[in-house]
N, C-alpha and C positions, 0 to 999 in steps of 0.2 A: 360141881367140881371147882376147885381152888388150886393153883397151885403157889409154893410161899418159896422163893428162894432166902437163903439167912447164912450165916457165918456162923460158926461153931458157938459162940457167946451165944448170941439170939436164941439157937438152937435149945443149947441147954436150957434155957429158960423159958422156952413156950410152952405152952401149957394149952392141947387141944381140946375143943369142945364138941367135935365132932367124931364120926371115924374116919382117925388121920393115918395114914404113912410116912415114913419117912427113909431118903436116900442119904446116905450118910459116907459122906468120899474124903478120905484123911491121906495124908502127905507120905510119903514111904521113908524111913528111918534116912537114905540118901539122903534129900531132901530137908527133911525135917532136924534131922542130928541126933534124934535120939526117940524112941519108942512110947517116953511118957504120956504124951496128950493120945495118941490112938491105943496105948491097951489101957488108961485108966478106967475104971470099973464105967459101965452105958449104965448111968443113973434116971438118963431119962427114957430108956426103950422099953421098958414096961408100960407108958403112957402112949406108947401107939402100936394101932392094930397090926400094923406089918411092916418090918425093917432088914433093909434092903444096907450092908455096911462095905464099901469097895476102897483099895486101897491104890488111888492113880494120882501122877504127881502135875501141877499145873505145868505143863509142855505142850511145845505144840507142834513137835515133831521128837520123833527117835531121839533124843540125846543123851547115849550113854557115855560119850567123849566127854562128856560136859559133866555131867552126876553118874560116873557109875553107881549103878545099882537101884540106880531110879527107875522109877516104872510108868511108862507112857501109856495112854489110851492104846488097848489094841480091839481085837476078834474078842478074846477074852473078857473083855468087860462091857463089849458089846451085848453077847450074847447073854450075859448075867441081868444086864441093864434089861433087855427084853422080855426076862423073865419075871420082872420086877413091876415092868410095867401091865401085862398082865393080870396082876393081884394087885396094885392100886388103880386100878381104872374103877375096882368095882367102891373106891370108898368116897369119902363128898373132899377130902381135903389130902394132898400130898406136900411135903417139907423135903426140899430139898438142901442139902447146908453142905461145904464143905468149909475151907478155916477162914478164909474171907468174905464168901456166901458173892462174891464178883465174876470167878471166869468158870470153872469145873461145873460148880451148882449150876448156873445160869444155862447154860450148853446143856447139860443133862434133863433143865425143867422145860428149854424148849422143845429138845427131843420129845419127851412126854407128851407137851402140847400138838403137835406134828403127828404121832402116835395115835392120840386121841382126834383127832384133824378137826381140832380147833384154835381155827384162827385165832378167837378171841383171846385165847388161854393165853397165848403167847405174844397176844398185844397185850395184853392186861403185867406178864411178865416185865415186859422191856418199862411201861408207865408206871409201874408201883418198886420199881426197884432198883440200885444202882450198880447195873452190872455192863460187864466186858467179857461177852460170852467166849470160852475157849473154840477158835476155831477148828480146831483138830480132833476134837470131840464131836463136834457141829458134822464133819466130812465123814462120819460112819453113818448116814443118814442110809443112804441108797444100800449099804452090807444091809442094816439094819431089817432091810424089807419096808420101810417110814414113807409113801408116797410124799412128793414136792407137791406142794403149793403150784398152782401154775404162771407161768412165768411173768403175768403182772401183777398178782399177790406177790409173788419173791419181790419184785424191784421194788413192790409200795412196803414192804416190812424192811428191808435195806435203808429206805430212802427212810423212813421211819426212826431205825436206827441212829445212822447219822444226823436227823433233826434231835434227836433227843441229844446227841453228845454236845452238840452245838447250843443246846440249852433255849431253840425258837419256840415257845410256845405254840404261837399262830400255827405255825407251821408244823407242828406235829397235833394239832386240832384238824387241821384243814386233811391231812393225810390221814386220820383215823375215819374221819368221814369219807373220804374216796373208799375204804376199805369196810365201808358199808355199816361203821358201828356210830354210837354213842359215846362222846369223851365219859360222861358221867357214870358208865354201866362198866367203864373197865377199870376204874379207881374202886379202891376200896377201901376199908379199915381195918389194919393189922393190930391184933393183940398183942402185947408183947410185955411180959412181968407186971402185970395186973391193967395195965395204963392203955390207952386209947391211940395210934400215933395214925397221922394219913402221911401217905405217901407218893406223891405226886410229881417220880424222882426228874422230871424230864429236864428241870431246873438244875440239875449236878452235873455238871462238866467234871469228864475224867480227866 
């Protein structure tokens, strides 16, 4: 199992070689200004086996003061997302992408990982990608039924976290090893429009 967080571009352009799925989370017209990018024709969801398409706006709390008519993670996409998971547990690759492929996707591909209770999935996320996972999506863990980590895997994937924003190499080496892995086994090689890229984001300060 893979899982690939991506931004809407990336998205459209991948092209999987295995049986993939895909979560697909588009900005609500609030938000966004206008309908076009989420009802234009899904040119690429006939290339995977199962797709999962939710319409939640990046928030990370209730804010309809703020955008009415936006739509925040609630129960509702909870439950959908569960459903979701499910049916790609059983295939080798899932895509997650919302328009940035940063905070929504990233939260949604950890949950997955957590779901599936593997660690690695979700160390493999945070090192091959440049994300700032939504927290508010992240706190429907426990509705979710998603057992936690126990509580010094949470602090080592925490501390984890914060060594990669700060861009220490050493030091996000040295914490994948307390967490019992291999730096070289959670890197890998993304395809992406025919080309080769590695991506070893831990170097990207947000």
């Amino acid at each position: 199992m893979k899982i690939q967080i991506m931004g809407h571009d990336e998205a459209v352009m991948y092209r999987p070689k295995e049986k993939t799925g895909i979560i697909r989370l588009f900005d609500s017209d609030a938000i966004l200004g206008n309908s076009e990018v989420r009802n234009a024709p899904l040119l690429y969801d006939e290339l995977f086996d199962f797709v999962c398409t939710l319409v939640v706006d990046d928030l990370h709390s209730s804010a309809e003061e703020d955008y009415p008519g936006s739509v925040c993670f609630s129960s509702k996409e909870a439950k959908c997302l569960l459903e979701a998971f499910e049916e790609l547990r059983q295939l080798d690759e899932v895509i997650v992408h919302c328009r940035a492929g940063v905070s929504r996707s990233a939260a949604v591909g950890i949950l997955f990982a957590r779901y599936l209770k593997r660690l690695d999935l979700e160390c493999s996320i945070y090192l091959n990608h440049h994300i700032f996972p939504n927290r508010h999506i992240l706190s429907f863990q426990d509705e979710m039924g998603i057992e936690r980590w126990d509580s010094h895997h949470e602090e080592l994937m925490e501390q984890l976290f914060q060594q990669k924003i700060e861009g220490n190499e050493q030091e996000v080496r040295q914490t994948v090893k307390q967490l019992g892995f291999e730096w070289e086994e959670l890197l890998w090689n993304q395809q992406l429009n025919g080309t080769t890229e590695h991506h070893p984001s831990w170097q990207i300060r947000f």
